[in-house]
C-alpha positions as CSV (number, residue, x, y, z in Angstrom):
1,X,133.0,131.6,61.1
2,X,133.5,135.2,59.8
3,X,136.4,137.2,61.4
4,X,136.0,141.1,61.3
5,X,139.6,142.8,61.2
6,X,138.4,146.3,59.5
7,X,136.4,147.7,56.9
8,X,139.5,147.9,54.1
9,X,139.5,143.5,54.7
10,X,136.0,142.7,54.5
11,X,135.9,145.1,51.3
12,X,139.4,143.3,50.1
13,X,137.1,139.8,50.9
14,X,133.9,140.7,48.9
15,X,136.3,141.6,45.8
16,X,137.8,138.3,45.9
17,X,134.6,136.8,46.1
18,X,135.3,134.9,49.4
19,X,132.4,136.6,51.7
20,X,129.0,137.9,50.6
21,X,126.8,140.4,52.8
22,X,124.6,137.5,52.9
23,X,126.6,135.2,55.0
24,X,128.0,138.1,56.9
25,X,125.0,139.1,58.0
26,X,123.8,135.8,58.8
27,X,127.3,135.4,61.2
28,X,126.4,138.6,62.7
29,X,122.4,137.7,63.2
30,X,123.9,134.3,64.8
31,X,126.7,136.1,67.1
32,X,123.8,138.1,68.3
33,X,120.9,135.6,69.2
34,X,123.8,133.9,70.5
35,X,124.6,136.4,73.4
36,X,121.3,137.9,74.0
37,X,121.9,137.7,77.6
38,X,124.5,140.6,77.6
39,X,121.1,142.8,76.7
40,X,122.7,144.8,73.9
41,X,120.6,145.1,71.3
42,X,117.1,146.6,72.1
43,X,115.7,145.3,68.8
44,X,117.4,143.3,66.1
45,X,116.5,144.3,62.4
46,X,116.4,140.2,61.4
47,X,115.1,140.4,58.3
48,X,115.5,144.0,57.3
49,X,119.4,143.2,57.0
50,X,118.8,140.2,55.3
51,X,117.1,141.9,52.7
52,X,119.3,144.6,52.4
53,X,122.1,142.0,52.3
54,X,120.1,140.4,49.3
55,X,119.8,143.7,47.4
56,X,123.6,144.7,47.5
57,X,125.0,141.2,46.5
58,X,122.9,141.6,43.6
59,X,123.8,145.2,43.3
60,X,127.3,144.1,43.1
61,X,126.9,141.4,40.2
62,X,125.3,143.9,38.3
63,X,128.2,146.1,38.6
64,X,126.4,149.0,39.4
65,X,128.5,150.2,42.0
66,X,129.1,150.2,45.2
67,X,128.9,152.6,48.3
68,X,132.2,153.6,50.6
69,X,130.6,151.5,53.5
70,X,129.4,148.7,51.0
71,X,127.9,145.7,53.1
72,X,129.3,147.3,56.5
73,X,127.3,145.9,59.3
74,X,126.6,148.7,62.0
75,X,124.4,148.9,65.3
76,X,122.8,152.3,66.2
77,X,122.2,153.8,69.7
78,X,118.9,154.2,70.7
79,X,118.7,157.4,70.6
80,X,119.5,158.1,67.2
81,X,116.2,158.1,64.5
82,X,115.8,155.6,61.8
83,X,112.8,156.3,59.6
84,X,110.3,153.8,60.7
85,X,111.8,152.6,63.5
86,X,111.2,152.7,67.2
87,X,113.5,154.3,69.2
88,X,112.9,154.9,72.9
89,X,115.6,156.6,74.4
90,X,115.5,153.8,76.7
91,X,112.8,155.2,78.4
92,X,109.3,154.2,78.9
93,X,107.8,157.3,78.0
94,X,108.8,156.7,74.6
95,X,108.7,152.5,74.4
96,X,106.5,152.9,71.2
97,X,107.9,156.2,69.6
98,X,108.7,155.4,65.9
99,X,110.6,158.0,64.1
100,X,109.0,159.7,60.7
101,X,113.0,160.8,59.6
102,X,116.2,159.2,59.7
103,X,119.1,161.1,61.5
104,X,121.4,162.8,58.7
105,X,124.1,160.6,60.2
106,X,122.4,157.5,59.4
107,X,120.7,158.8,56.1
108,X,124.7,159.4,54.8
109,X,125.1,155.9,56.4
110,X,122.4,154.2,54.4
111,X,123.3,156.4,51.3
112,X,127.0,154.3,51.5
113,X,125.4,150.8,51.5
114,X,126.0,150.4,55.3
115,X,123.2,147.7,56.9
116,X,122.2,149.0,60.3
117,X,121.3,145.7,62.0
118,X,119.5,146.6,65.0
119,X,118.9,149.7,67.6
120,X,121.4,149.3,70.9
121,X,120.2,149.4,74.9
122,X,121.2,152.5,76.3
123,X,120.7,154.4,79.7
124,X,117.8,156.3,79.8
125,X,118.2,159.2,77.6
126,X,121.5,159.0,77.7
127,X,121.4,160.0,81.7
128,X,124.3,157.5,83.1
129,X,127.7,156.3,83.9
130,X,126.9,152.2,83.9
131,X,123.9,151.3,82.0
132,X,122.4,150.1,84.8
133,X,119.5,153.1,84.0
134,X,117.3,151.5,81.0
135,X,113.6,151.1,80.8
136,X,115.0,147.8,78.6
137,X,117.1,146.4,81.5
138,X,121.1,146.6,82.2
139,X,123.8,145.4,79.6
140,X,126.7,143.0,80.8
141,X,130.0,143.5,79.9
142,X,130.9,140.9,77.6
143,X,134.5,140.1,79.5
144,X,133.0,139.7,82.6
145,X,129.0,139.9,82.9
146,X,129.2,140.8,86.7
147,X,130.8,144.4,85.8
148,X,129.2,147.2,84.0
149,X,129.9,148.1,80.5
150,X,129.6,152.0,80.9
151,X,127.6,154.3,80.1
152,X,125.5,155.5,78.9
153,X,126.4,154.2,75.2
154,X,126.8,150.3,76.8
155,X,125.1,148.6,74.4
156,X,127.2,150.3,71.6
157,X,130.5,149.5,73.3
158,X,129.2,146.0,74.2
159,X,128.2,145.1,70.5
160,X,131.4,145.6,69.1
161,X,133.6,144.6,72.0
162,X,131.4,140.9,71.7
163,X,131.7,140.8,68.1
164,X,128.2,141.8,66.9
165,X,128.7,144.1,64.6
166,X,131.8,145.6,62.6
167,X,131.1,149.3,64.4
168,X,128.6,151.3,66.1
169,X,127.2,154.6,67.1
170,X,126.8,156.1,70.2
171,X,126.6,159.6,71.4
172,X,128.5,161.4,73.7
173,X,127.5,164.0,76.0
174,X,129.9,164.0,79.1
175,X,131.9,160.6,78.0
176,X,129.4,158.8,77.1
177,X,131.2,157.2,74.3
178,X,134.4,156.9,75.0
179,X,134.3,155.8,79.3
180,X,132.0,152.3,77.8
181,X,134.9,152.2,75.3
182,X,137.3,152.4,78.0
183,X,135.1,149.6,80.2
184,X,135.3,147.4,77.4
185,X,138.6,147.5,75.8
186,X,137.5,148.7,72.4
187,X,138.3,152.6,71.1
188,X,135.6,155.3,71.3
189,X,135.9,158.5,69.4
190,X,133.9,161.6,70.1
191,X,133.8,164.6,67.3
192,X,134.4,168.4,67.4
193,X,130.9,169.8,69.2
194,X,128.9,169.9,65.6
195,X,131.2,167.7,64.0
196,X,128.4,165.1,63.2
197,X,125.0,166.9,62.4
198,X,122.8,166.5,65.5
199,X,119.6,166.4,63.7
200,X,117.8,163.2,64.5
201,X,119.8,162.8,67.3
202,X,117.3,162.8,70.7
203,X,118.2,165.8,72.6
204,X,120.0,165.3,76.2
205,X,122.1,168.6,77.0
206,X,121.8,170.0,73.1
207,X,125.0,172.4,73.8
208,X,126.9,169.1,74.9
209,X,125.4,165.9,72.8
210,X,127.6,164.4,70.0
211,X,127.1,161.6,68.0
212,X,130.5,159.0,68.3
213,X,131.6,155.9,66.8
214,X,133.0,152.8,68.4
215,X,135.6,150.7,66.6
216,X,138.6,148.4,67.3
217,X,140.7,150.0,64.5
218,X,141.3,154.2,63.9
219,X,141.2,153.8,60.4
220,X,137.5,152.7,60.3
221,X,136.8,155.6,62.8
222,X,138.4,157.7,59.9
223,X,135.7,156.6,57.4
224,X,132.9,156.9,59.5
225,X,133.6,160.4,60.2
226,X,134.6,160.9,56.9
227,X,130.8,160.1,55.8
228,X,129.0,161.6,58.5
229,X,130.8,164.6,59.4
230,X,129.9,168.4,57.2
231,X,127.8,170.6,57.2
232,X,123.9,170.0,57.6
233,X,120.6,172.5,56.9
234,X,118.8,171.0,58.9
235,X,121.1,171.6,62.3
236,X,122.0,175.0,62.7
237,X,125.2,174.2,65.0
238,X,126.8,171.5,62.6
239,X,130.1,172.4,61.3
240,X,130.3,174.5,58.2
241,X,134.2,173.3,57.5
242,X,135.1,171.5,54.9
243,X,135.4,167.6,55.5
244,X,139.3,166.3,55.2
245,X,140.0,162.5,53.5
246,X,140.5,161.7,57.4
247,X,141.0,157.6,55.7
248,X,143.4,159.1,53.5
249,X,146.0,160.5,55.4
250,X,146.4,158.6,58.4
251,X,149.6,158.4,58.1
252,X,152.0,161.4,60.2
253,X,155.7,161.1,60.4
254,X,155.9,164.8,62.0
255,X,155.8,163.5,66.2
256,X,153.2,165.7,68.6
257,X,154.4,167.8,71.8
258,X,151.6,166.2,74.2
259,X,150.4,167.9,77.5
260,X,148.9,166.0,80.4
261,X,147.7,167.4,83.1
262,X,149.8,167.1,86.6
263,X,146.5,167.1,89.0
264,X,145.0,164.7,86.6
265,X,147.5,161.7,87.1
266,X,147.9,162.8,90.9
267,X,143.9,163.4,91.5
268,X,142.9,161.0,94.4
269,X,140.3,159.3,92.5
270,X,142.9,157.7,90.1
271,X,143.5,154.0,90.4
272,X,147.2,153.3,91.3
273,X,148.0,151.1,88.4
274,X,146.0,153.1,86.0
275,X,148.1,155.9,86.8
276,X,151.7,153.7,86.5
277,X,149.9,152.6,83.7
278,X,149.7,156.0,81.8
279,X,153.5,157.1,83.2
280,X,154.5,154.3,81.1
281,X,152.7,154.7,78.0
282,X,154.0,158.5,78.4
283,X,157.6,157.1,78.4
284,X,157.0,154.9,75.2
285,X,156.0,158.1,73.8
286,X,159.2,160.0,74.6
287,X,160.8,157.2,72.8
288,X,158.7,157.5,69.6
289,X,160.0,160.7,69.6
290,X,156.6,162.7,70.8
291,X,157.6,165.5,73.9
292,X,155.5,164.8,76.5
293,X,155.0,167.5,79.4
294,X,153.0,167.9,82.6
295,X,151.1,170.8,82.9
296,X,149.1,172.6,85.8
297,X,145.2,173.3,85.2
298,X,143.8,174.6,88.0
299,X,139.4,173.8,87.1
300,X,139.4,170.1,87.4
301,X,137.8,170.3,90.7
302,X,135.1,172.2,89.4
303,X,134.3,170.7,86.1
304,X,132.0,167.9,87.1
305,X,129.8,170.9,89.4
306,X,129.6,172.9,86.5
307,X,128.7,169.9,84.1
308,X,126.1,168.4,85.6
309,X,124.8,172.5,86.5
310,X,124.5,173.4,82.9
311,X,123.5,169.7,81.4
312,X,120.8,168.9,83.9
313,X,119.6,172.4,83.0
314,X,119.2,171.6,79.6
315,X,117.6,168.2,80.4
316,X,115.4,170.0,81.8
317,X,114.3,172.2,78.8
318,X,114.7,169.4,76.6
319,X,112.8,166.5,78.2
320,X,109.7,169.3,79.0
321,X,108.4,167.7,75.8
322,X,107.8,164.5,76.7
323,X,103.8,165.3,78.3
324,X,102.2,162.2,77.3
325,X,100.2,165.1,74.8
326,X,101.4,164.4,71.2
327,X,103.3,161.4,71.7
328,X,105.0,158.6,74.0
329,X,103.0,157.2,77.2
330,X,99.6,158.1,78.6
331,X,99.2,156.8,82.0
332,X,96.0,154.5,82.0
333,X,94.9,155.9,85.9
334,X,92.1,158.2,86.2
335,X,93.0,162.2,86.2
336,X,91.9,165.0,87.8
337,X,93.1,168.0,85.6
338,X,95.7,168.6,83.3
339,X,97.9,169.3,85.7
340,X,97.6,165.8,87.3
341,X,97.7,164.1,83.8
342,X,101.1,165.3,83.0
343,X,102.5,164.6,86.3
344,X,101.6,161.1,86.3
345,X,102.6,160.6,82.7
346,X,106.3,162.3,83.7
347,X,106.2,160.2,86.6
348,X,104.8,157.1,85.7
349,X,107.1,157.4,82.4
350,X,110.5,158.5,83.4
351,X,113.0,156.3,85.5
352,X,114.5,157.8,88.4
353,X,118.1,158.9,87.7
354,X,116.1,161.1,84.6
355,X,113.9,162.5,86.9
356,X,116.6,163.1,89.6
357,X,118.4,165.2,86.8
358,X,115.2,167.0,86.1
359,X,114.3,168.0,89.3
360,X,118.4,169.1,89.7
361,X,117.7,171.5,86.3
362,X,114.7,173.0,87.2
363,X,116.2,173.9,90.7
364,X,119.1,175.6,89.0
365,X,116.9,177.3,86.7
366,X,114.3,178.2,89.1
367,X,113.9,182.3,90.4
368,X,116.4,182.8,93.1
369,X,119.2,180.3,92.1
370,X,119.3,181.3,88.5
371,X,122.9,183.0,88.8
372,X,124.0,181.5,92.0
373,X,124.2,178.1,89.5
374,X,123.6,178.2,85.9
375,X,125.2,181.6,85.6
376,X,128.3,180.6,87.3
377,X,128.8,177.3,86.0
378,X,128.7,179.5,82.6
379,X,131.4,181.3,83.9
380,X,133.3,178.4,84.7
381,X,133.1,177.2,81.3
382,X,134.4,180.1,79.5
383,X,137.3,179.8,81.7
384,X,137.6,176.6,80.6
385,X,137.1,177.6,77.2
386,X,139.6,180.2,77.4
387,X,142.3,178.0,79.1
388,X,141.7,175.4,76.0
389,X,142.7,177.8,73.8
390,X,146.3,178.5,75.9
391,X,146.6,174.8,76.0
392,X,146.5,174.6,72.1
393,X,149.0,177.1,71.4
394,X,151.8,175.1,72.6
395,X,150.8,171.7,72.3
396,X,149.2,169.7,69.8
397,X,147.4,166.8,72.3
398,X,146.2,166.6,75.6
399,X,146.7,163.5,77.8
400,X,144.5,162.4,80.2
401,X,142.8,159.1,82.1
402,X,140.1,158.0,80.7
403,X,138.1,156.9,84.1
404,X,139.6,156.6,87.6
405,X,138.9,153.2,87.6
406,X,138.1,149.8,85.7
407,X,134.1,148.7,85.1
408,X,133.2,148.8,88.4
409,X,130.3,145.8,89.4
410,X,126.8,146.1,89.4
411,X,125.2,147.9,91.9
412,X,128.4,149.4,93.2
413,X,127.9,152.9,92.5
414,X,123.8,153.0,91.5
415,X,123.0,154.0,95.0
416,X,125.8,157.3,95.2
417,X,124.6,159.1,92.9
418,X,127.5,161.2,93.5
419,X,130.6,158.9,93.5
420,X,128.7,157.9,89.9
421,X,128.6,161.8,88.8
422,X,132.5,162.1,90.1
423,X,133.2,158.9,87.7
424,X,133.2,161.1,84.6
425,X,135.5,163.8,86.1
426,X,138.0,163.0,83.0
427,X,135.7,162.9,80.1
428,X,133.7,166.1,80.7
429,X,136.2,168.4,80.3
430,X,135.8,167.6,76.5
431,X,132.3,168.6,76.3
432,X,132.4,171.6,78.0
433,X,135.1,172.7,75.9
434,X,133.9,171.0,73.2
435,X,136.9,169.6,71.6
436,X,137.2,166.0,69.8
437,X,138.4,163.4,72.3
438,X,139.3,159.5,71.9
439,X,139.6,156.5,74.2
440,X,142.1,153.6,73.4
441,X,143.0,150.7,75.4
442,X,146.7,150.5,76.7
443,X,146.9,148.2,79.3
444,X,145.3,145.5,81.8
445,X,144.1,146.0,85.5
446,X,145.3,143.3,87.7
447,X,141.7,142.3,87.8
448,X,141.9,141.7,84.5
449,X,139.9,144.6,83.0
450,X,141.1,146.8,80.3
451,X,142.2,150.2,81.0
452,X,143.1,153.0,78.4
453,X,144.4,156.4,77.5
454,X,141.9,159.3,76.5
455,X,143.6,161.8,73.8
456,X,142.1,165.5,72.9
457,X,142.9,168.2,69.9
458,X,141.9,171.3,69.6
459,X,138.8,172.3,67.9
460,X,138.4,170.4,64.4
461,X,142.1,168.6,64.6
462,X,140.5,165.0,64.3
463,X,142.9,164.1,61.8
464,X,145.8,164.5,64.5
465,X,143.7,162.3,66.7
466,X,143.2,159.8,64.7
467,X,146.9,159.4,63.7
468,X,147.8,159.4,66.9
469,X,145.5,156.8,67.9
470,X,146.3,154.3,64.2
471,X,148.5,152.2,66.1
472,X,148.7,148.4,67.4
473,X,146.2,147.8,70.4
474,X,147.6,147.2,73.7
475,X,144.7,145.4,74.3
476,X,142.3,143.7,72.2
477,X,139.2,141.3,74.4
């Protein structure tokens, strides 16, 4: 039986000649099969890996060299491309879509020796809080299968939280990486907006989506990023900065003065021992030596409106696309016109929470309610845009919950869509602003679920994330 620790270990291991990416991916093909009922794998790459296993064992006894993510076994979301690969979104209209390009995150990936060993479930296009939402069928959380993993990046939280792979990606549009972190105990890490390259990346809110990485360790978040992050051609918004050793220099003995904000821990929505939780973990700080002040910010009533405004706007634009034309399903009934073959395509192919947040972005696009909604939920973000920027002058981290609450059960939420939208009301700040944001676990719920802290930095701080967040786990499933 293998037992993954970190990337820096299982490279220590293959030096001394005590593991080979043969029998690690054979323990990670066997860990999979295993639990197939948790659903998080939409396809498994069997023997793919194995032969890509094969090829860099012998690579290594030639002594040829070896890439920074040498044998590293990883799980994509599906909505990331892989040349030659299906990936659906997890959405019927695009169940037998096979991409002609990898992502530039996953080329960089591949062009480090990592093994990408299968595509993860997902909600559809990314459109959820629970992963209860996928053409491919809900994904149980692995500590206990009654309760959501979150969404809509479950199946990447759920693969590394069971053990299936050493670390995945997910995306992250309004916490979509690092609320299933949260749900599952692990640590999620979403980049700077343009951080990652986005190319490759199926398109949700394109002013919003990120790719992130799920881990149980900072220091293999560092190298991920450290690969995937720079500038790209090919997407227009990635980040022209230079790319810091983030693996390097994990290390700060400098401590941070940390803002949280005061309606935040006092917003009604926040579970009691979350929030005793959090006042504690803020008093172990003070006694590390960080400061750690409450601050007033007067929009978080009115960042999940203007999220789910200017996102299902987006959507809208985005997902117009998907006709049932060019590619991705063709309804088999007999049509009238044009008109009619596109609606029952769109209909026939698209699952209901997608088509709920279509119908929401057309409507706030539409004549009449253009600046009523999209214009003023534009305001509303340069305000908080603007407030971002005070909040960075004085302090080098914001504080704040993760998600009100623990994985909630199945079916709790699914028929509210609003108590579901109201679920994220921590996480989209980050997106909106656009600032790099991690999840870690800190503590357990009396029901026995994990709970954690989220962390932000200014625009293209990472590094001071990530040595915030390299420290021992409060909890590890």
């Amino acid at each position: 039986m293998y037992a993954f620790t970190s990337i820096a270990q299982f490279h220590q291991e293959i030096e001394d000649r005590s593991i080979t990416c043969t029998a690690v991916v054979e323990h990670y093909l066997d860990k999979i099969y295993s639990t197939r009922q948790l659903n998080a794998f939409v396809e498994i790459y069997s023997e793919e890996a194995r032969e890509r296993a094969r090829l860099l064992d012998e690579k290594r006894s030639k002594g040829t060299g070896t890439g920074r993510l040498f044998g590293v076994v990883l799980g994509i979301k599906d909505v990331i491309c892989q040349q030659g690969h299906r990936v659906s979104a997890g959405s019927k209209i695009l169940s037998d879509f096979t991409s002609m390009y990898h992502a530039t995150a996953v080329e960089r990936l591949l062009a480090e020796d990592a093994i990408i060993i299968g595509r993860l479930n997902c909600d559809e296009f990314a459109m959820g809080s629970s992963n209860e939402n996928s053409f491919h069928g809900k994904v149980l959380n692995a500590l206990d299968e009654s309760r959501v993993p979150g969404g809509s990046s479950g199946g990447s939280a759920v693969a590394v939280q069971a053990g299936l792979c050493m670390a995945s990606l997910g995306s992250d549009t309004g916490g979509s990486v690092r609320q299933p972190a949260d749900f599952c105990g692990i640590m999620g890490f979403k980049p700077t907006y343009g951080r990652i390259s986005r190319y490759g990346l199926l398109a949700y809110a394109s002013s919003f989506d990120q790719i992130g990485i799920f881990s149980r360790n900072a220091v293999d978040i560092a190298l991920l990023l450290e690969i995937m992050a720079g500038p790209d051609g090919l997407d227009s918004t990635a980040s022209k900065d230079s790319v810091p050793a983030y693996s390097n220099l994990l290390v700060s003995s400098s401590p941070f003065r940390i803002a949280y904000f005061k309606q935040a821990l006092e917003h009604p929505s926040l579970d009691p021992e979350i929030a005793k939780g959090l006042h504690s973990f803020f008093n172990k700080l003070r006694d590390e030596g960080h400061s750690v002040e409450a601050i007033e910010f007067e929009y978080l009533d009115f960042i999940v409106p203007a999220y789910y405004i200017l996102t299902t706007a987006e959507a809208s634009s985005n997902l117009s696309r998907y006709d049932g034309v060019k590619f991705g399903y063709r309804t088999t009934d007999p049509v009238e016109d044009l008109n009619d073959f596109y609606k029952k395509n769109r209909s026939e192919g698209f699952g209901k929470e997608v088509k709920r947040r279509i119908m929401l972005g057309t409507f706030v696009l539409s004549t009449g309610y253009y600046d009523a909604y999209y214009t003023k939920a534009q305001q509303v973000r340069q305000l908080i845009f603007e407030k971002t920027k005070l909040i960075f002058k004085e302090f080098d981290l914001l504080l704040l919950p993760t998600s009100p609450g623990t994985a909630f059960k199945f079916g709790e939420k699914s028929n509210d869509p609003v108590e579901m939208f109201l679920a994220d009301v921590f996480t989209v700040y980050a997106n909106l602003a656009g600032i790099p944001g991690i999840s870690f676990p800190i503590g357990v719920h009396s029901n026995g679920m994990p709970f954690g802290v989220q962390a932000m930095a200014q625009w293209n701080h990472e590094l001071s994330l990530l040595q915030f967040s390299n420290r021992p786990p409060s909890f590890i499933p």
